[in-house]
C-alpha positions as CSV (number, residue, x, y, z in Angstrom):
1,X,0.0,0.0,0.0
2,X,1.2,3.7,-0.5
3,X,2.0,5.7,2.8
4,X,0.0,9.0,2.7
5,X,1.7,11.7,2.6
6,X,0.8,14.4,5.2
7,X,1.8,17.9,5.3
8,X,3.0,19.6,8.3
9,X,2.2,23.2,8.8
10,X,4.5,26.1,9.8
11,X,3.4,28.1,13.0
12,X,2.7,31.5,10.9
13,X,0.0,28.7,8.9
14,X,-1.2,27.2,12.2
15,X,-2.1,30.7,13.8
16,X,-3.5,32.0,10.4
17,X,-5.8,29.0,10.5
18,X,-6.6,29.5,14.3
19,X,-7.7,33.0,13.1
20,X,-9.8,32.4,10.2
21,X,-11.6,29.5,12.4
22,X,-12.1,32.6,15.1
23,X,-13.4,34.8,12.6
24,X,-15.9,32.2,11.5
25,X,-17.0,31.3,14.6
26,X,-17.7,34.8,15.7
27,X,-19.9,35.6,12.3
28,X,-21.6,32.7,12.6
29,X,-22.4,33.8,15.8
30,X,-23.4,37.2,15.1
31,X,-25.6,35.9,12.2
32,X,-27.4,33.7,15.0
33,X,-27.8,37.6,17.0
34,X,-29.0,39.4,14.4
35,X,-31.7,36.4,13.0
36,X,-32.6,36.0,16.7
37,X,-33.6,39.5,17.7
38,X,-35.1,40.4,13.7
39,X,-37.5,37.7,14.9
40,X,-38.2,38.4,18.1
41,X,-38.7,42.3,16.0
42,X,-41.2,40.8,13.7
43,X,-43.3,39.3,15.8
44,X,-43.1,42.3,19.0
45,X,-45.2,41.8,21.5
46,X,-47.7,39.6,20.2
47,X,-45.2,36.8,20.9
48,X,-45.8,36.8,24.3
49,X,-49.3,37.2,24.6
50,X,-50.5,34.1,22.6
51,X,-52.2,31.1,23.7
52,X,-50.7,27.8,24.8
């Protein structure tokens, strides 16, 4: 069988990949914010006043 090659990564490509994963994480998580409170702005008030 052939051995798999791997590839080893410098440190400056280790902490660039560390920062793009950071940077994704956090607009993923503002996307989450900003569809969370446009829904909870669409529906207003009426939200919490319906019946169970």
């Amino acid at each position: 069988m052939a051995e798999e090659e791997r590839l080893t990564l410098s440190d400056a490509q280790k902490k660039a990949r560390r920062s793009r994963s950071i940077a994704l994480g956090i607009a993923l998580a503002a996307l989450v914010i900003i569809f969370y409170v446009a829904t909870i702005a669409k529906f207003g008030p009426a939200l919490l006043e319906r019946s169970m």
